[in-house]
FINU-959598 format. One record per atom (N, C-alpha, C): x, y, z. Coordinates in steps of 0.2 Angstrom, whole numbers, plus 5000, padded with zeros to 4 digits. Example, Ala and Ser with C-alpha at 12.3 -4.5 7.8 and 13.67 -1.06 7.14 Angstrom:
<sites>
+------+------+------+
:    x :    y :    z :
+------+------+------+
: 5066 : 4972 : 5039 :
: 5062 : 4978 : 5039 :
: 5066 : 4984 : 5039 :
: 5064 : 4989 : 5035 :
: 5068 : 4995 : 5036 :
: 5064 : 5000 : 5039 :
+------+------+------+
</sites>
This chain:
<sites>
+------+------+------+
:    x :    y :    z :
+------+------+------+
: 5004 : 4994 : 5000 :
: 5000 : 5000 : 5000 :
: 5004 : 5006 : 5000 :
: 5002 : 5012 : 4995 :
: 5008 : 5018 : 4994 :
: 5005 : 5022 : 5003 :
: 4999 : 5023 : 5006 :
: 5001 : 5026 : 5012 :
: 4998 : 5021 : 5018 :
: 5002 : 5022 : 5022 :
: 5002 : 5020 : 5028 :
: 4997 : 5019 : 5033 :
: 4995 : 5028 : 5033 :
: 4992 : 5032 : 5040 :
: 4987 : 5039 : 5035 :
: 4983 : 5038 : 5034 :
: 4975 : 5041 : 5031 :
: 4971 : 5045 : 5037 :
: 4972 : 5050 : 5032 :
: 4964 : 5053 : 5036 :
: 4960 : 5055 : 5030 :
: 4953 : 5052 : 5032 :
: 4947 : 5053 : 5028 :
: 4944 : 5057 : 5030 :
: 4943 : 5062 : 5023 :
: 4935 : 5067 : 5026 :
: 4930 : 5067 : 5021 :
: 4926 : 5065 : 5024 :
: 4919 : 5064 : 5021 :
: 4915 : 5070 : 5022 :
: 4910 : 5072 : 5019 :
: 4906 : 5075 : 5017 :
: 4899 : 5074 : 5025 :
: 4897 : 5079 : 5027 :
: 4889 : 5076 : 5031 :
: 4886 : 5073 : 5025 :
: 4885 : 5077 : 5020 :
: 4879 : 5077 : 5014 :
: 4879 : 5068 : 5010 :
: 4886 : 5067 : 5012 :
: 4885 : 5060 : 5008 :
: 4882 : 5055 : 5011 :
: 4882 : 5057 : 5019 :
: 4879 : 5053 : 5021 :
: 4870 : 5051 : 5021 :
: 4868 : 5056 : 5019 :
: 4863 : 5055 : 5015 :
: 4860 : 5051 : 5010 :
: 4863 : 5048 : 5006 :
: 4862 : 5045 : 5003 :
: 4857 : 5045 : 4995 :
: 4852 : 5047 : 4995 :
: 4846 : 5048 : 4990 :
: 4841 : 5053 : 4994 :
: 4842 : 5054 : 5001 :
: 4837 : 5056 : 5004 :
: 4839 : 5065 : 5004 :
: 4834 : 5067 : 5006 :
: 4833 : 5074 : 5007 :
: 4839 : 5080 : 5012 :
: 4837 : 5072 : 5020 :
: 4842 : 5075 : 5024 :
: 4842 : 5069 : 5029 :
: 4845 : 5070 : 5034 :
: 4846 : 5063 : 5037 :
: 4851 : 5058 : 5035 :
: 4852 : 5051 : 5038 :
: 4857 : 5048 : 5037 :
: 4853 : 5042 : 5035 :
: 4856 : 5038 : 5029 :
: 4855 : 5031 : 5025 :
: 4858 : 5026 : 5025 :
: 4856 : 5020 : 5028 :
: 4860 : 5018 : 5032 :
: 4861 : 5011 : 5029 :
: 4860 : 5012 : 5023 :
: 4862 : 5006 : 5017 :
: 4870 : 5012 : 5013 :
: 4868 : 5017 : 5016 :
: 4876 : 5022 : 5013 :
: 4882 : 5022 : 5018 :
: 4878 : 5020 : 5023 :
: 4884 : 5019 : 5027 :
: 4888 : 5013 : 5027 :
: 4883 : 5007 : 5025 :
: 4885 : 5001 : 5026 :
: 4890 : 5000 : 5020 :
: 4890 : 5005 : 5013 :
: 4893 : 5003 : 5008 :
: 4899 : 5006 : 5010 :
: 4898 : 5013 : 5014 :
: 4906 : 5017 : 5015 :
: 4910 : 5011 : 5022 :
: 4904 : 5009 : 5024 :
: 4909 : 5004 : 5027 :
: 4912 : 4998 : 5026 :
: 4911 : 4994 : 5021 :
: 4916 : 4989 : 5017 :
: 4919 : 4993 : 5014 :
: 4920 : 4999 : 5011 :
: 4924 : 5002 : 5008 :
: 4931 : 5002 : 5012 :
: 4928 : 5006 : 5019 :
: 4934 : 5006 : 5022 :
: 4936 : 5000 : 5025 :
: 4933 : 4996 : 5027 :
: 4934 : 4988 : 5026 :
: 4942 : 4984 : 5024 :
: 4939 : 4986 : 5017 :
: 4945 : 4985 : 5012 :
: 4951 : 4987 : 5011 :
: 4952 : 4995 : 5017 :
: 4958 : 4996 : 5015 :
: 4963 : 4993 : 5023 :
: 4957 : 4994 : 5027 :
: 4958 : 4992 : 5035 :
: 4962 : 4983 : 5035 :
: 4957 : 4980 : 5032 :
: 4962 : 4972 : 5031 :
: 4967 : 4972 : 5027 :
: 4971 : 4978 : 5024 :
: 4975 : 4978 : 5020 :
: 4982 : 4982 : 5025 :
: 4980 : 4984 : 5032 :
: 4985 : 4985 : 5038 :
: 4986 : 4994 : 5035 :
: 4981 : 4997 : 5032 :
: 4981 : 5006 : 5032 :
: 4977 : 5007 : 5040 :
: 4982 : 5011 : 5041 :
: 4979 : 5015 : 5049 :
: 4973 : 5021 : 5048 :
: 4969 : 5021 : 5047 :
: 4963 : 5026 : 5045 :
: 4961 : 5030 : 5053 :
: 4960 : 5038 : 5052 :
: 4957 : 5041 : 5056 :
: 4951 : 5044 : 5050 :
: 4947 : 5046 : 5054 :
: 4941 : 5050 : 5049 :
: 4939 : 5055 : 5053 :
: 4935 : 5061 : 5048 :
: 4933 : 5067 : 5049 :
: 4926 : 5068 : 5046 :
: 4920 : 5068 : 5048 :
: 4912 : 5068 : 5045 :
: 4911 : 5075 : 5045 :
: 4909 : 5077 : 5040 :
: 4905 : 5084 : 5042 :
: 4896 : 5085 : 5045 :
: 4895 : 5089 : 5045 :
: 4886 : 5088 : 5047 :
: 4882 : 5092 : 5045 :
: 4885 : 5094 : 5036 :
: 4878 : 5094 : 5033 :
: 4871 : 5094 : 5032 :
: 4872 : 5086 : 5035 :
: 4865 : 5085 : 5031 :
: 4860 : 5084 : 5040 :
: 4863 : 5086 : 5043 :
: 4859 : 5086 : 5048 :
: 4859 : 5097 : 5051 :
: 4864 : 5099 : 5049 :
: 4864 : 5106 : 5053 :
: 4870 : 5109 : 5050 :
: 4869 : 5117 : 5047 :
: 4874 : 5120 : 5046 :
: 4875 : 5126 : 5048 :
: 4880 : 5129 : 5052 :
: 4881 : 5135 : 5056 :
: 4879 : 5142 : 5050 :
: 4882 : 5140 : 5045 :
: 4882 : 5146 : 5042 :
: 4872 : 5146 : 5039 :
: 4871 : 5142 : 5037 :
: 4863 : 5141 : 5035 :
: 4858 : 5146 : 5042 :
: 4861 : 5143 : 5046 :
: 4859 : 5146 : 5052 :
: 4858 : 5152 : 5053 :
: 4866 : 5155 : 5052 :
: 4868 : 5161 : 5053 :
: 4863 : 5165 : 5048 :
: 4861 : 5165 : 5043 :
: 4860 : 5168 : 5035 :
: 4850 : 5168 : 5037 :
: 4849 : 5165 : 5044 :
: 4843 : 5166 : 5044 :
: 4842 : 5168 : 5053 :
: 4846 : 5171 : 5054 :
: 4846 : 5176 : 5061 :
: 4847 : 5173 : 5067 :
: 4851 : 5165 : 5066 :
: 4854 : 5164 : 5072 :
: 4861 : 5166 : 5071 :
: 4861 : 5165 : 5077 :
: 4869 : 5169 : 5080 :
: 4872 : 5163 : 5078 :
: 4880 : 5164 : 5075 :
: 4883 : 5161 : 5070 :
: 4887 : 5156 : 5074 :
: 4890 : 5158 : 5081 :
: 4893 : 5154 : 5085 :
: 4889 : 5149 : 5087 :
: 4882 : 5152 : 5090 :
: 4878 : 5144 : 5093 :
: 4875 : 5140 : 5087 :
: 4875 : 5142 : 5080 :
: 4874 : 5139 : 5074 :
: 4880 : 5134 : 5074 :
: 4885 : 5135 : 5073 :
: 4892 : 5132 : 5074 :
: 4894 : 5127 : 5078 :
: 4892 : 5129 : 5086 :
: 4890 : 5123 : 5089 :
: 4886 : 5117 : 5088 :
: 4880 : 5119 : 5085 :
: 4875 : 5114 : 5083 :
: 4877 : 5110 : 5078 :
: 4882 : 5113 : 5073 :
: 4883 : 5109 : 5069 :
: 4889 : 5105 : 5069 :
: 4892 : 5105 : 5076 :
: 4899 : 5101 : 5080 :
: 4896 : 5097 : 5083 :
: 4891 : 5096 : 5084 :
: 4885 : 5093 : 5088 :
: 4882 : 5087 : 5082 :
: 4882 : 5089 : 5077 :
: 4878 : 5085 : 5073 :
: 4884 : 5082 : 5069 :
: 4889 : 5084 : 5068 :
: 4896 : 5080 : 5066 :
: 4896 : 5075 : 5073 :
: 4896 : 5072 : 5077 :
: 4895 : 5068 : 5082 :
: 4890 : 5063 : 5083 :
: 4884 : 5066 : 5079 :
: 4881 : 5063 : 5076 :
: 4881 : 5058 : 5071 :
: 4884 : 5062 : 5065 :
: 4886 : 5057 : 5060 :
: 4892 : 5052 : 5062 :
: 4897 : 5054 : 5067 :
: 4900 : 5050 : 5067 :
: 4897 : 5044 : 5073 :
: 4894 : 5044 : 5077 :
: 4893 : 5037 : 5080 :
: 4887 : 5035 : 5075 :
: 4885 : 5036 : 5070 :
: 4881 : 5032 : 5066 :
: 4887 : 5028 : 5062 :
: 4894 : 5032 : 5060 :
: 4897 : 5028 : 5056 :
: 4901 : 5022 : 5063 :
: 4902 : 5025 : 5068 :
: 4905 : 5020 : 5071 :
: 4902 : 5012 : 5072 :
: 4895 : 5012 : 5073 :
: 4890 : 5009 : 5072 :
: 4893 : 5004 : 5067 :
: 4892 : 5007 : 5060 :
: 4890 : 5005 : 5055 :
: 4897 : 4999 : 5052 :
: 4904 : 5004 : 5055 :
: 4911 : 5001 : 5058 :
: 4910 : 4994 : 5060 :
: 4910 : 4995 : 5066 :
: 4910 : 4989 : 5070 :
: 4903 : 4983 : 5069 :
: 4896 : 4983 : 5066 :
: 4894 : 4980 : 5063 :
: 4898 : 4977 : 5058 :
: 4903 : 4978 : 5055 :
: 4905 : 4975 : 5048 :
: 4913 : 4973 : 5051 :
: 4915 : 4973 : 5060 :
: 4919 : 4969 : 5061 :
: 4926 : 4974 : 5063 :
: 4925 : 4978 : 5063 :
: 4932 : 4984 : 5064 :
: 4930 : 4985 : 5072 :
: 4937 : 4987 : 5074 :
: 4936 : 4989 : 5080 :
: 4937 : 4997 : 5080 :
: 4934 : 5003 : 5083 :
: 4934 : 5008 : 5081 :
: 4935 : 5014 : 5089 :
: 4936 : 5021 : 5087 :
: 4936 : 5025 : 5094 :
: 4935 : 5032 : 5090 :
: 4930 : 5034 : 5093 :
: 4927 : 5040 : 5093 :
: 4927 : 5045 : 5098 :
: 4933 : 5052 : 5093 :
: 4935 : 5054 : 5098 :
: 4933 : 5063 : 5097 :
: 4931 : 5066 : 5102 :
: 4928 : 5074 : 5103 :
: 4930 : 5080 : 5104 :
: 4930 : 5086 : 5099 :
: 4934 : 5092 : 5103 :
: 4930 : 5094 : 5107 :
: 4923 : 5091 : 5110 :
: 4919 : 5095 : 5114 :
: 4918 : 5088 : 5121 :
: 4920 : 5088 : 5125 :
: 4921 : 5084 : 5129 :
: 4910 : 5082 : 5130 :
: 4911 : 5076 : 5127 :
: 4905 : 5072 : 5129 :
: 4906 : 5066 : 5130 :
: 4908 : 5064 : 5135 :
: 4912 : 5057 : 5139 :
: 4906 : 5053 : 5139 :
: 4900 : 5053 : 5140 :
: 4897 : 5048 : 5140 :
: 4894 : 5043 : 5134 :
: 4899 : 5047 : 5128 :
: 4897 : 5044 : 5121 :
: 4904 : 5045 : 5118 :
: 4909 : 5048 : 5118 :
: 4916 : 5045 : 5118 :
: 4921 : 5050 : 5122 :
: 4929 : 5047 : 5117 :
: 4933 : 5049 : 5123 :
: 4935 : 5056 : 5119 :
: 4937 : 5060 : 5123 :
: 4941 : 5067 : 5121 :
: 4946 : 5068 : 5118 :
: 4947 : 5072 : 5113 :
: 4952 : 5071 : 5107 :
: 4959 : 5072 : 5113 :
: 4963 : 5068 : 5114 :
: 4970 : 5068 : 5115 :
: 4974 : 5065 : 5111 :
: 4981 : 5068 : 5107 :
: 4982 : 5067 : 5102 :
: 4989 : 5060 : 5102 :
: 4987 : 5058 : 5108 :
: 4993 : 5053 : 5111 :
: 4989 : 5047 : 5110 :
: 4983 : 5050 : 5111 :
: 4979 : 5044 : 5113 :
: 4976 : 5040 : 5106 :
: 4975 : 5046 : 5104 :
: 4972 : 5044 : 5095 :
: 4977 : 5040 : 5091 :
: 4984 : 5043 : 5093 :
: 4990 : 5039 : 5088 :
: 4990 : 5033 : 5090 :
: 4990 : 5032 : 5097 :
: 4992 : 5025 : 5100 :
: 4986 : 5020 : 5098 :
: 4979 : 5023 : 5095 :
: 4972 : 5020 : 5094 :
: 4975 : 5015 : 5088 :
: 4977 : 5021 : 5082 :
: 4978 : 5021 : 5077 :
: 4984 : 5014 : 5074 :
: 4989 : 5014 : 5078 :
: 4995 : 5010 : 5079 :
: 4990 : 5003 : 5081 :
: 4987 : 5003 : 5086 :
: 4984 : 4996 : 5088 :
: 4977 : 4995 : 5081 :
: 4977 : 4999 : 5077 :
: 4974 : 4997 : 5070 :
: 4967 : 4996 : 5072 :
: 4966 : 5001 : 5079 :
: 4959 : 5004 : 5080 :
: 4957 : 5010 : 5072 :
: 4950 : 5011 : 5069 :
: 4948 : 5016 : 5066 :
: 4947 : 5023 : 5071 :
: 4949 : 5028 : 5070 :
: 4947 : 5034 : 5075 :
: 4944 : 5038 : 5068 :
: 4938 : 5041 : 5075 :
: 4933 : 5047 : 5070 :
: 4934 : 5048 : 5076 :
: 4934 : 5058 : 5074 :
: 4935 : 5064 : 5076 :
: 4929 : 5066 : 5075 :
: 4926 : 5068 : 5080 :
: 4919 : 5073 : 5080 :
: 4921 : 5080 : 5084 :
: 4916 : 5084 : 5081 :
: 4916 : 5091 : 5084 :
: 4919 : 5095 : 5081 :
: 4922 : 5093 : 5075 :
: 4929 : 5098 : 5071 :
: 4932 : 5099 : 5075 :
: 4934 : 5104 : 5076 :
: 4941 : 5107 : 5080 :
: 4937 : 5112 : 5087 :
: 4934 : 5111 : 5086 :
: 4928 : 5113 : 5094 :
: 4930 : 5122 : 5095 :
: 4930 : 5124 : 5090 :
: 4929 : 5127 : 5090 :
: 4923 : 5133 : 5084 :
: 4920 : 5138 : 5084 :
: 4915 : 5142 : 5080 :
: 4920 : 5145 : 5074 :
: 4917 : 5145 : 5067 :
: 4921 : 5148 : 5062 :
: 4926 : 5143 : 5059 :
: 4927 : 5136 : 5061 :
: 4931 : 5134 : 5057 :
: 4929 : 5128 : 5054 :
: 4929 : 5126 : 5049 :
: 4925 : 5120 : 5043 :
: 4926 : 5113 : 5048 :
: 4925 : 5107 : 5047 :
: 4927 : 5102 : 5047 :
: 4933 : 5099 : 5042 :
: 4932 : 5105 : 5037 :
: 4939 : 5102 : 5032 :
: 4944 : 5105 : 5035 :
: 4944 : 5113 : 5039 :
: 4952 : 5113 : 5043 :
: 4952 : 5109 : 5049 :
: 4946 : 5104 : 5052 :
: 4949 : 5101 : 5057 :
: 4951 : 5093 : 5054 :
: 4949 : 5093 : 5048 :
: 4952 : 5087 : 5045 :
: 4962 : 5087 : 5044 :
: 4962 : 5092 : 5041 :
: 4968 : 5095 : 5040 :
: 4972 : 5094 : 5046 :
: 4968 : 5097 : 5050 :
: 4974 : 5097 : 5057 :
: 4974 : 5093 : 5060 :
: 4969 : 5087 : 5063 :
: 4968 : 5082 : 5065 :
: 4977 : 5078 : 5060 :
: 4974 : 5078 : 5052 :
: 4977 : 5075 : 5049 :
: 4986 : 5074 : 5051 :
: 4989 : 5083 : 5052 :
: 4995 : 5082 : 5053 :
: 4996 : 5081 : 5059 :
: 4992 : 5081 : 5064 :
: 4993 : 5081 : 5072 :
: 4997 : 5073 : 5074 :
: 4990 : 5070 : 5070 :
: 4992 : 5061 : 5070 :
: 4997 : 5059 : 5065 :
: 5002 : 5062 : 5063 :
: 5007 : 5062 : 5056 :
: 5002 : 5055 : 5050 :
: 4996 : 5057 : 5050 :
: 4993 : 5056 : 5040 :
: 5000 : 5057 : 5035 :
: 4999 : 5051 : 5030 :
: 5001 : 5053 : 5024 :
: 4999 : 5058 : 5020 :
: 4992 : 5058 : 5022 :
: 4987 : 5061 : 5016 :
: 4981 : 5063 : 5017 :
: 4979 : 5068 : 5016 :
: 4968 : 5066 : 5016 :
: 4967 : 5065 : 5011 :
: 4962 : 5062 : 5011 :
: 4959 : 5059 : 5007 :
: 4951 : 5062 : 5006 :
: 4950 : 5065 : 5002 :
: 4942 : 5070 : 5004 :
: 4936 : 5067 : 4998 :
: 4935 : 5061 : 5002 :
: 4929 : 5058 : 4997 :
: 4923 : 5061 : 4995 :
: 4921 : 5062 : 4989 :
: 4916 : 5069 : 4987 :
: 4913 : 5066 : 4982 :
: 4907 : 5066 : 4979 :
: 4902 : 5063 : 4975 :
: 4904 : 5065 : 4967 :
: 4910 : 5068 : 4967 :
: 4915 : 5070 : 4960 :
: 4920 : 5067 : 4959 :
: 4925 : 5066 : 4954 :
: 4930 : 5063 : 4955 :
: 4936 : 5066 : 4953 :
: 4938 : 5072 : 4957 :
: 4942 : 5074 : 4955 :
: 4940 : 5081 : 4955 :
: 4945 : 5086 : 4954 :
: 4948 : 5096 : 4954 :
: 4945 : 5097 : 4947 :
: 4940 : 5101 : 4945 :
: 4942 : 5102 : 4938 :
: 4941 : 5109 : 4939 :
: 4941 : 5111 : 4930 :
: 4941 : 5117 : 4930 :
: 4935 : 5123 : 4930 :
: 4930 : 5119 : 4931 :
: 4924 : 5121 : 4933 :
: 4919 : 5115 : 4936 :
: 4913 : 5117 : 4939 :
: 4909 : 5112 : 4943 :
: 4907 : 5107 : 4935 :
: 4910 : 5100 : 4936 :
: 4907 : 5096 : 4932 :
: 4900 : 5094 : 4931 :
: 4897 : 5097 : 4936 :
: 4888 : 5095 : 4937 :
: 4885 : 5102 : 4932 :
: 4889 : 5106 : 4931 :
: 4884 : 5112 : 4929 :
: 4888 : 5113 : 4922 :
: 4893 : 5110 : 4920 :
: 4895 : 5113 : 4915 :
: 4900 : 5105 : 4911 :
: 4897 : 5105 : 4908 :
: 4899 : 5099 : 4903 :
: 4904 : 5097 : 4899 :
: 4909 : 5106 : 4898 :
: 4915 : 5104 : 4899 :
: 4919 : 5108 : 4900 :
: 4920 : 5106 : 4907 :
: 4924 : 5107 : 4915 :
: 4929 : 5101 : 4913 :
: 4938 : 5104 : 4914 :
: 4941 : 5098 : 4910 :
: 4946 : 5097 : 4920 :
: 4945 : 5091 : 4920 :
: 4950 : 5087 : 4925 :
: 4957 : 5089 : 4925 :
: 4958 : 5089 : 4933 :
: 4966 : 5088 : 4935 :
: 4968 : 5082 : 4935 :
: 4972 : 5078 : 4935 :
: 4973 : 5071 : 4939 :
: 4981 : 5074 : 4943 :
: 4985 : 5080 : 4943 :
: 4986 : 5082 : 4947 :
: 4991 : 5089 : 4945 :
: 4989 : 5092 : 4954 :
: 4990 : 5101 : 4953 :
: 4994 : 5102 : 4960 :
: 4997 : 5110 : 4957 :
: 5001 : 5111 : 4963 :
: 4993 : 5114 : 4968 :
: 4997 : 5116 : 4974 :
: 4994 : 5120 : 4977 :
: 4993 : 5129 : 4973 :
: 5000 : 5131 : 4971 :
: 5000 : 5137 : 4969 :
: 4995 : 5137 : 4963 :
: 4995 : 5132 : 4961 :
: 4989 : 5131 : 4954 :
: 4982 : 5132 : 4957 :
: 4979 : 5128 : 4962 :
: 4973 : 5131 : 4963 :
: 4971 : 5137 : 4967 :
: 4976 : 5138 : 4970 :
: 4976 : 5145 : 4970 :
: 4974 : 5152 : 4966 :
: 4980 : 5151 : 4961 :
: 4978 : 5154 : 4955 :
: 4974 : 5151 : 4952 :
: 4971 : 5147 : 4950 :
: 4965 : 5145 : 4945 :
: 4957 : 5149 : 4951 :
: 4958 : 5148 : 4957 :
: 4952 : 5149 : 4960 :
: 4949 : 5144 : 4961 :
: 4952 : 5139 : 4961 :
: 4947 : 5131 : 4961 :
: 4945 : 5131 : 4967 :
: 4940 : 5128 : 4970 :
: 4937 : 5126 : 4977 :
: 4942 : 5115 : 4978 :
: 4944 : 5118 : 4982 :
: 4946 : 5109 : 4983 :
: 4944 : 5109 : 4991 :
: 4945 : 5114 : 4996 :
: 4943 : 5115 : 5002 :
: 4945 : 5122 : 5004 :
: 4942 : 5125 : 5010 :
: 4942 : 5130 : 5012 :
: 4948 : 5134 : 5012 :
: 4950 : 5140 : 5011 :
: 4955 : 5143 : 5012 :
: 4961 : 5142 : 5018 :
: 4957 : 5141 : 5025 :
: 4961 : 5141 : 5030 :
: 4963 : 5133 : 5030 :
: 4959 : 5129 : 5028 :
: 4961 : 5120 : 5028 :
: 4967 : 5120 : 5022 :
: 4966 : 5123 : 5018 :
: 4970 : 5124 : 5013 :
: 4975 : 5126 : 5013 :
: 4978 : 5131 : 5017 :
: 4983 : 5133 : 5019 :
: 4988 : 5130 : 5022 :
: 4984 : 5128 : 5027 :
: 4985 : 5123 : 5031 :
: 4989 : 5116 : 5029 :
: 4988 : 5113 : 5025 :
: 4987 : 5107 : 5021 :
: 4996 : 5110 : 5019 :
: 4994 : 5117 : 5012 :
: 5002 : 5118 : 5010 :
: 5008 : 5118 : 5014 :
: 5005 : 5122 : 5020 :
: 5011 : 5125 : 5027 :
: 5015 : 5118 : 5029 :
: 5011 : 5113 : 5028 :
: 5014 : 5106 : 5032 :
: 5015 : 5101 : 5027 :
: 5016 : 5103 : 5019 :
: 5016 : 5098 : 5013 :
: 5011 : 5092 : 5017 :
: 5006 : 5094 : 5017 :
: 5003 : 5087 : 5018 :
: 5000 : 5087 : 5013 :
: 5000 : 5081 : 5006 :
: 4996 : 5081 : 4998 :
: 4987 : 5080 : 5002 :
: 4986 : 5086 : 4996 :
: 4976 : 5079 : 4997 :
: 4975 : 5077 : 4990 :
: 4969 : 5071 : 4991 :
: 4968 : 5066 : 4986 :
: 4961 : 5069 : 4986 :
: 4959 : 5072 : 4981 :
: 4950 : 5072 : 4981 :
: 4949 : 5067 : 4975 :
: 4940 : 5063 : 4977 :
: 4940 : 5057 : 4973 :
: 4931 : 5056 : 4975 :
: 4930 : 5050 : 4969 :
: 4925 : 5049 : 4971 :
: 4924 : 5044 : 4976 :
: 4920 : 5045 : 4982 :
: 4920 : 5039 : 4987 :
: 4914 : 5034 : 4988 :
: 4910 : 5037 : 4981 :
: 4902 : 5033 : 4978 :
: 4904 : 5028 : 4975 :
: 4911 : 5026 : 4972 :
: 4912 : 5022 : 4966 :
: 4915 : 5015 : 4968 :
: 4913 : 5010 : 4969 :
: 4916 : 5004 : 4972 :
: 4922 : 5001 : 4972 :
: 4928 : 5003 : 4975 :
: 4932 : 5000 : 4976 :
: 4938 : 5007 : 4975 :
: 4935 : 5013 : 4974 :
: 4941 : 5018 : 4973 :
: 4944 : 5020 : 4979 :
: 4943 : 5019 : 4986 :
: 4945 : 5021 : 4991 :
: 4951 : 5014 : 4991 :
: 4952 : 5010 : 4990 :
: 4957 : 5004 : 4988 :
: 4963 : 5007 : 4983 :
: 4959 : 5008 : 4978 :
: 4963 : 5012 : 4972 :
: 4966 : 5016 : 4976 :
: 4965 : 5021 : 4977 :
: 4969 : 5028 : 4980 :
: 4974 : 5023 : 4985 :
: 4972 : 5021 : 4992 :
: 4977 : 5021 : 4995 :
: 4983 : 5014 : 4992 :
: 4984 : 5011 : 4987 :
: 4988 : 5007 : 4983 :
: 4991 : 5012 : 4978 :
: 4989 : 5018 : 4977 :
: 4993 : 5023 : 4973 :
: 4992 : 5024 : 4967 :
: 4986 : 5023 : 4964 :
: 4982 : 5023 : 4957 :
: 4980 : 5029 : 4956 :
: 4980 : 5031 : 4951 :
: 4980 : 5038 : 4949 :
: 4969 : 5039 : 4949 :
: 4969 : 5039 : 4954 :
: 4962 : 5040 : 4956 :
: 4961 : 5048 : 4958 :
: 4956 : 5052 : 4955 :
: 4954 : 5057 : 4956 :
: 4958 : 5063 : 4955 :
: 4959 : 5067 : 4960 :
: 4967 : 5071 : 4958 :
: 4969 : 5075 : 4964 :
: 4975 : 5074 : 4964 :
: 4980 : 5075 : 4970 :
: 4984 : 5083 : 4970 :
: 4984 : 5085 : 4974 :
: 4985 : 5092 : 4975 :
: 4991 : 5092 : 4980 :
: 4998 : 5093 : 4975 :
: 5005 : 5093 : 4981 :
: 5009 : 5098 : 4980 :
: 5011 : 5099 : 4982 :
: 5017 : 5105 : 4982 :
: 5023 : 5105 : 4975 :
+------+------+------+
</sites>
């Protein structure tokens, strides 16, 4: 396998599946032999859920709630998504740890960054919930950071497209693919790959990301074996 030690960021929205909002729990069972496949293959995976499809601070925000207790709610609802996929983990035989930037002991442990590595080593799954527990910043800067904290090779940011292109491939039909770009290049082009501040982030500490499709049966296997799956964004 070309990487080691993975961090996945998943989308809330994907966990939805065909449905409106909410969680699908034939979506989950499939992202879960997904990761399956790379887990019996001795890749140390931690992961990062967003909370979309349950609550978005900024939606929030745009309709006169206050942006911080919006922001909470939806570090609240990433905790959500994540003991649905822990769930859905350990039904298909993984052993897993679910870990919090907002201390909720009753339902897991608090993100300690000793403790996650040492989780990770014994070839437990770790999902981070709460983003980075704090208001104003994505789940994609806590993926980032989560990412180099536990020294990742990579994120991996599985998205319902396959790949950076040069415009949104859903609205324009010919939007032409990266299969791979600097950072200085999306920058200048203007492309969205992740937020500015995860983005930064990612460059500061050469950490590469993979964006890819993680709807597509077996391409989470691909990427981490080193196949030119999706497109890779390095220094």
């Amino acid at each position: 396998m070309k990487y080691k030690r993975i961090l996945l960021k998943l989308s809330g929205e994907a966990l939805m599946g065909d449905r409106q909002y909410g969680i699908d729990p034939q979506r989950l069972a499939e992202y879960a032999e997904e990761i399956k496949q790379i887990h019996d293959k001795g890749v140390e995976i931690a992961i990062v859920i967003g909370g979309g499809n349950i609550f978005r601070g900024v939606a929030g925000a745009s309709n006169g709630m206050d942006r911080v207790q919006g922001d909470y709610m939806g570090m609240l609802a990433t905790v959500i998504n994540g003991m649905a996929l822990q769930g859905a983990l350990e039904e298909a035989g993984m052993q897993t740890r679910l870990q919090t930037a907002l201390k909720i002991e009753a339902i897991a442990e608090p993100y300690i960054k000793r403790r996650a590595t040492r989780h990770l080593e014994k070839g437990r799954i770790v999902i981070f919930g709460a983003g980075t527990g704090n208001p104003y910043f994505t789940t994609d800067t806590a993926a980032v950071l989560r990412g180099i904290e536990v020294g990742a090779d990579v994120i991996l940011k599985g998205t319902r497209v396959d790949g950076v292109y040069t415009s949104d491939p859903e609205k324009n039909a010919d939007a032409e693919k990266f299969d791979f770009i600097s950072f200085e290049d999306v920058l200048a082009k203007g492309l969205n790959v992740m937020d500015t501040t995860a983005f930064t982030l990612s460059q500061e500490n050469k950490l590469p990301i993979i964006v890819f499709d993680m709807n597509k049966d077996g391409n989470l296997l691909k990427v981490c074996e080193g196949e030119t799956i999706g497109t890779t964004v390095t220094i």
